[in-house]
C-alpha positions in Angstrom: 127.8 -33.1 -133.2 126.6 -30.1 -130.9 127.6 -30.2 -127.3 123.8 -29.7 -126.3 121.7 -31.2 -125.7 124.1 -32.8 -123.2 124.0 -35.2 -120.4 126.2 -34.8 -117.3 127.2 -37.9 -116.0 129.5 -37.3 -112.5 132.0 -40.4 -112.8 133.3 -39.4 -108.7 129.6 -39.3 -107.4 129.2 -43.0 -109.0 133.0 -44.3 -107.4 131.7 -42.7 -104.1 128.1 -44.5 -103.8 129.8 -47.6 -104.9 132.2 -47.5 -102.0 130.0 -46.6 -99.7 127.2 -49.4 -101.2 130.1 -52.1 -101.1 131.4 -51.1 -97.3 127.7 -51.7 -96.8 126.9 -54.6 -98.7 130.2 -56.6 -96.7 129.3 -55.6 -93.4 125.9 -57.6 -94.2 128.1 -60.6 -96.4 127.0 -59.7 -99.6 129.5 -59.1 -102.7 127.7 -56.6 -105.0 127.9 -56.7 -108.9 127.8 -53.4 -110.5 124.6 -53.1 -113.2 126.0 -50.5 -115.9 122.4 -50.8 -118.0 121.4 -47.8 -117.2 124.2 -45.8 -118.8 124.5 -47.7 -121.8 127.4 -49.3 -120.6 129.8 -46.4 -121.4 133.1 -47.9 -120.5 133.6 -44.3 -118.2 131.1 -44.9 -116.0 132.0 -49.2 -115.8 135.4 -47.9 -114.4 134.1 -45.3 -111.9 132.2 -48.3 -110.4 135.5 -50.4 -110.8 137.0 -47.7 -108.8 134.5 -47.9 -106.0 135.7 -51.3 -105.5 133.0 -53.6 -107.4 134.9 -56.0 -109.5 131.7 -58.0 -111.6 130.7 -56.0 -114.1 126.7 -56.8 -115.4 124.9 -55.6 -118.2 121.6 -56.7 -119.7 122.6 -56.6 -123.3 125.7 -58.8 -125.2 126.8 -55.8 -126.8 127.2 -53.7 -123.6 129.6 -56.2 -122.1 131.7 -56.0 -125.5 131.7 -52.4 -124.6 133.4 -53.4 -121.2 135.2 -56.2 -122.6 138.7 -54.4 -122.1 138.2 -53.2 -118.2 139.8 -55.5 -115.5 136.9 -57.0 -114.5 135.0 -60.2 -114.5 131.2 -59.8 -116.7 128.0 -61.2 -116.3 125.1 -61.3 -119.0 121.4 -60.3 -117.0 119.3 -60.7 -119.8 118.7 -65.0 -120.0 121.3 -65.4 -123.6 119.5 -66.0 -127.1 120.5 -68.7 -128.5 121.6 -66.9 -131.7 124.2 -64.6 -129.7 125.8 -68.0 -127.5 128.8 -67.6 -129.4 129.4 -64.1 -127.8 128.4 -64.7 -124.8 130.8 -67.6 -123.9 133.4 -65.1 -125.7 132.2 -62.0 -123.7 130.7 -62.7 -120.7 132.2 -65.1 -117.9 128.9 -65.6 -115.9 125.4 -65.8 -117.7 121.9 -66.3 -116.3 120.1 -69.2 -117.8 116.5 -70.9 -117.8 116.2 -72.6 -120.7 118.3 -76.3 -121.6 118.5 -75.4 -125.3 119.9 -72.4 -124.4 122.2 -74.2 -122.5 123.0 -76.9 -125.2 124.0 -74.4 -127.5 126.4 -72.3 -124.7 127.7 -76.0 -123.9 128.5 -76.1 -127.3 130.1 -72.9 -127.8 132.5 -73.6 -124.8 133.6 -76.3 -126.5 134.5 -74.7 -129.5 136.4 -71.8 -127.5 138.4 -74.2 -125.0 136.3 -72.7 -122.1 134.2 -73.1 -119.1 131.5 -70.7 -119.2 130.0 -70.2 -115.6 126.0 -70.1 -115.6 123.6 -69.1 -112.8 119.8 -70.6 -113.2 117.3 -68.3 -112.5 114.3 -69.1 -110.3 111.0 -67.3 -110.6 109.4 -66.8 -107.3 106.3 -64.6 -108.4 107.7 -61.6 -110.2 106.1 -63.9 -112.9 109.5 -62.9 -115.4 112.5 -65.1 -116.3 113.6 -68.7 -114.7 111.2 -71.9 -113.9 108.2 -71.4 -111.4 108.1 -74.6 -110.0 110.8 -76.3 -108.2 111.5 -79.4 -109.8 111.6 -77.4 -113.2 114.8 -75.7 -111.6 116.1 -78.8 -109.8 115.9 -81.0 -113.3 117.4 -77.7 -115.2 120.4 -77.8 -112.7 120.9 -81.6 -113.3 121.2 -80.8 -116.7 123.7 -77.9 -116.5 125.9 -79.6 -114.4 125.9 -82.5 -116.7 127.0 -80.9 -120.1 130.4 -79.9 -120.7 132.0 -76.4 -121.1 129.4 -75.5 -118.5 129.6 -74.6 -115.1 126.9 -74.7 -112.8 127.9 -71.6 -109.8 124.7 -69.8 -108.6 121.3 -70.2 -108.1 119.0 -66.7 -108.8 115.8 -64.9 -109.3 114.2 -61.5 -110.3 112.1 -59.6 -107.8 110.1 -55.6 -108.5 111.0 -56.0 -112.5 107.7 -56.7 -114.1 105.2 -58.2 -111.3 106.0 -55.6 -108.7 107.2 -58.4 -106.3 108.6 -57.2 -103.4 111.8 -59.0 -102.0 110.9 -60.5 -98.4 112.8 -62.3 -96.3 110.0 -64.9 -97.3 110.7 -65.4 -101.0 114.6 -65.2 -100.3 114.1 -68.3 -97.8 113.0 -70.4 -100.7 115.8 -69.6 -103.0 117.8 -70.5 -100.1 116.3 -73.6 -99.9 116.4 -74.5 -104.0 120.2 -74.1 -103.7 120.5 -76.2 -100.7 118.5 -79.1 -102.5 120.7 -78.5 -105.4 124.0 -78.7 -103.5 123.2 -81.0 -101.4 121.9 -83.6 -104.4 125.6 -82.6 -106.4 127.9 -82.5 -103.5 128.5 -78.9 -105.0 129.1 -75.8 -103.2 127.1 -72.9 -105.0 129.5 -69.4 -105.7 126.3 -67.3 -105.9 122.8 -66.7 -104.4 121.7 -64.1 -106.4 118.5 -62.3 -104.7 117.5 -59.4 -106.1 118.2 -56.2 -107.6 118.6 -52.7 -106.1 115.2 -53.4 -104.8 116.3 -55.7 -102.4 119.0 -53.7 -100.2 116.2 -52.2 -98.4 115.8 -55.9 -96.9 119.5 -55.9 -96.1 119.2 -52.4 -94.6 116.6 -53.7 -92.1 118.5 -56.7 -91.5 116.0 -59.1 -92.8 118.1 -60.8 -95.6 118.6 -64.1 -94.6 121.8 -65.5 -94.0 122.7 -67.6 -97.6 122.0 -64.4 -99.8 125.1 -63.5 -100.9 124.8 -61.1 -104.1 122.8 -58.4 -105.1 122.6 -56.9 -108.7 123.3 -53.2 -107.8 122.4 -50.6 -111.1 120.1 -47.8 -109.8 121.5 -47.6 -106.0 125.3 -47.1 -107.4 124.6 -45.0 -110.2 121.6 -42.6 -109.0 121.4 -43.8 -105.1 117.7 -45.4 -105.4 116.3 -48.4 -104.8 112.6 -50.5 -104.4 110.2 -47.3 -105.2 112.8 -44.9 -106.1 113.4 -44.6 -102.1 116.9 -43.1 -101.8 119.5 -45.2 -100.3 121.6 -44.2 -97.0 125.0 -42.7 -97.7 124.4 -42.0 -101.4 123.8 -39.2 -103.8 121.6 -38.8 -106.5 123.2 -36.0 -108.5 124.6 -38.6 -110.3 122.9 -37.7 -113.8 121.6 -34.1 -115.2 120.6 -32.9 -118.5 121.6 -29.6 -119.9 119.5 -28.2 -123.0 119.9 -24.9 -124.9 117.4 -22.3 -125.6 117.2 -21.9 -129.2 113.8 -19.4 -129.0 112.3 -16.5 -127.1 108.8 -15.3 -128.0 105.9 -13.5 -126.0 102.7 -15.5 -126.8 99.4 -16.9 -126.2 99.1 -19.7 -123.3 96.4 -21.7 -125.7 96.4 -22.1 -129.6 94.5 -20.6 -132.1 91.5 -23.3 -133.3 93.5 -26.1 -132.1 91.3 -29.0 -133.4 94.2 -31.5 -134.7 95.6 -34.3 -132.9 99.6 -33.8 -132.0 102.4 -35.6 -133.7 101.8 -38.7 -131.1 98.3 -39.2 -131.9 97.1 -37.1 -128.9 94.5 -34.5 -128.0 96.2 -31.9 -126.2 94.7 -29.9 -123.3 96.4 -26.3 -122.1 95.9 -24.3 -119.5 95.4 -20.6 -120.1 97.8 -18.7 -118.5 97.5 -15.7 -120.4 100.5 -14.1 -122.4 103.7 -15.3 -121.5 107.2 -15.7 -122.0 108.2 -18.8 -123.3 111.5 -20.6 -124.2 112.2 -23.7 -126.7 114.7 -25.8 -126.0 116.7 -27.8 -128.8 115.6 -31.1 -127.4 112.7 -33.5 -127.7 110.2 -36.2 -126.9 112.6 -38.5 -129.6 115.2 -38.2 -126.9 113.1 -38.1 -123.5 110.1 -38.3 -122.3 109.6 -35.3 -121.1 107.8 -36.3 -117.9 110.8 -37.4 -116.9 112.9 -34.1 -116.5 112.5 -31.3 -114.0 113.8 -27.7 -114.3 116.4 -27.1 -111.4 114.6 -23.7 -112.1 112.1 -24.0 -109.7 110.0 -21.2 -111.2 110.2 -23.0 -115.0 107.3 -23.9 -115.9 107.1 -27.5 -118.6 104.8 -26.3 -121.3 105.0 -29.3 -123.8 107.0 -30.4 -126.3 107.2 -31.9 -129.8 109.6 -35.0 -131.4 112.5 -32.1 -131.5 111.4 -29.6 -129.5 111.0 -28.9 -126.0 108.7 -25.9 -125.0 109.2 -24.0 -121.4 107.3 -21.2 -119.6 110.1 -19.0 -118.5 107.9 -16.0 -117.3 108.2 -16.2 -113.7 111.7 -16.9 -113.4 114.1 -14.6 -111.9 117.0 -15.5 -114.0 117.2 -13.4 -117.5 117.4 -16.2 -120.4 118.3 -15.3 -123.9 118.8 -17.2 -126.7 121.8 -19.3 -126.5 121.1 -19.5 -122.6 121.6 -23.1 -120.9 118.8 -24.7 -118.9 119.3 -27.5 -116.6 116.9 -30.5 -115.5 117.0 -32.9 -112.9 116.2 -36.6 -114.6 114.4 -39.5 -113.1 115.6 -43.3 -114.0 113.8 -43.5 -117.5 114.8 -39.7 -118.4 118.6 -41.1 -117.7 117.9 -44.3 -119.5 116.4 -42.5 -122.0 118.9 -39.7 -122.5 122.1 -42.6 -122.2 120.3 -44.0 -125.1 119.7 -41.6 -127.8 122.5 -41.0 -130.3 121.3 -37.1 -130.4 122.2 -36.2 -126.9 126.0 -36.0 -126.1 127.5 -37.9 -123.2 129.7 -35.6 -120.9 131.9 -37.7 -118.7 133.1 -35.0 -115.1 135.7 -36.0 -112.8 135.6 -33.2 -109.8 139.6 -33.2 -110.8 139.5 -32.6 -114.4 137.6 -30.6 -117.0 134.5 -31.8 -118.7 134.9 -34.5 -121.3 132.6 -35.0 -124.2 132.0 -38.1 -125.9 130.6 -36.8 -129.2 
């Protein structure tokens, strides 16, 4: 496999914001879990958060966490378990996040088979309109359940904020999870591990010092591994050169800013409009709309200019810059969360692991 296109993933930046997000997170009595989704769950970049002192690992998908499986660290399945894949997840994953019984039945089951306990958190939904129970005595008789069947272990109460509804976290909504998990405790004599708020989205709450007392864990995937958080506002004390992408120029030509008769629609069904800019100089880069969207990647060349781009191809306006590009020249872009998600995803662009003391290291 070619080294380019290539992604540049610095493993120190990631241990750093973790630290810092963690020293944070305790001064305000939260224990973090670290959310490795976004990069595919590359067991690198699991161990650089390990490093920063974050010692649950969580991943949306089974076969992320088998990824993960041999780091020194406790897992926990996001994404609410199908029923089909219980048998790895009470294998795989020591914490899951449940909202269905017959989900529940079949992990129950599962533990038994495996001699384990597996540890479950129910999810509420308080308006993001995603995963758990909307009303409250859904959740309450869902917990009476879970802590009735065997194998299973009732620890946490949680819910989703900012996913799909665009729910804020509020001091508000967190108050009544707080109060579900007292009812539930309080009815069980049980003392819940977890009070799972939110993601990433809800440290600005914490920030402000509007979390109320009772939260104790946030899901932390885009603050620790690219230093955002609710809006893509950047987070105190972290980077976000975390991720960048590094193409090569495979083409240099002089030519026309608009086509000839274009009448056709492109390969993705659309009509495309240009802008005509006269001649210029123009660049293609051996990357494509198959591996990003390429909306989601800026030039660190301020003065490159993003022309377009095809399912392999990406197409550059390179006229104004001040650097001298050839073919065979590198070009670097900055990526927002999908362009990294994106990029972490396809098989076609390699993954390059940098540690500030050791060389690059592909992962072809």
């Amino acid at each position: 496999m070619s080294a380019y296109p290539c992604i540049n993933i610095h493993l120190d930046t990631i241990t750093q914001n973790t630290k810092n997000l963690v020293t944070t997170c305790q001064s305000h009595g939260i224990t973090p879990a670290g959310v490795t989704k976004l990069a595919c769950a590359y067991p690198e970049v699991g161990q650089a958060i390990l490093d920063g002192g974050i010692y649950l690992l969580a991943d949306s998908r089974i076969a992320n966490l088998i990824k993960l499986h041999h780091l020194d660290a406790k897992k926990m399945l996001l994404r609410i378990p199908a029923i089909s894949e219980a048998d790895d997840v009470v294998h795989y994953a020591d914490i899951s996040l449940n909202s269905e019984l017959v989900t529940l039945e079949a992990l129950s089951n599962e533990a038994i088979k495996q001699h384990k306990s597996h540890q479950v958190i129910i999810m509420h939904d308080l308006g993001d309109l995603r995963e758990g129970a909307f009303y409250e005595e859904e959740t309450l008789a869902l917990s009476r359940k879970a802590i009735a069947l065997p194998g299973i272990d009732l620890v946490g109460l949680g819910t989703n904020l900012a996913c799909y509804g665009g729910v804020e976290p509020t001091a508000e909504n967190q108050n009544q999870l707080i109060t579900i998990a007292k009812k539930i405790e309080t009815e069980h004599q049980i003392k819940l591990q977890y009070l799972s708020g939110a993601s990433s989205a809800g440290l600005h709450l914490m920030l402000n010092g509007d979390l109320p007392l009772g939260i104790n864990q946030l899901r932390l995937g885009a603050s620790v591994l690219m230093g955002i958080g609710l809006n893509d506002e950047r987070i105190p004390n972290t980077r976000q050169d975390t991720f960048d992408l590094t193409a090569e120029i495979i083409e240099i030509k002089v030519k026309p800013s608009v086509p000839v008769n274009s009448t056709a629609l492109d390969a993705f069904g659309n009509k495309p409009e240009f802008i005509d800019r006269g001649l210029r100089r123009r660049a293609i880069c051996a990357i494509g709309k198959q591996d990003v969207d390429i909306d989601q990647i800026t030039p660190k060349d301020n003065n490159i200019i993003v022309i377009g781009g095809s399912s392999d191809h990406l197409i550059l306006d390179i006229d104004d810059s001040k650097i001298d590009y050839s073919v065979g020249s590198l070009v670097e872009f900055e990526l927002s969360y999908g362009g990294v998600l994106q990029c972490m995803t396809s098989e076609y662009v390699t993954k390059c692991f940098i540690k500030s003391t050791s060389v690059k290291e592909l992962l072809c």
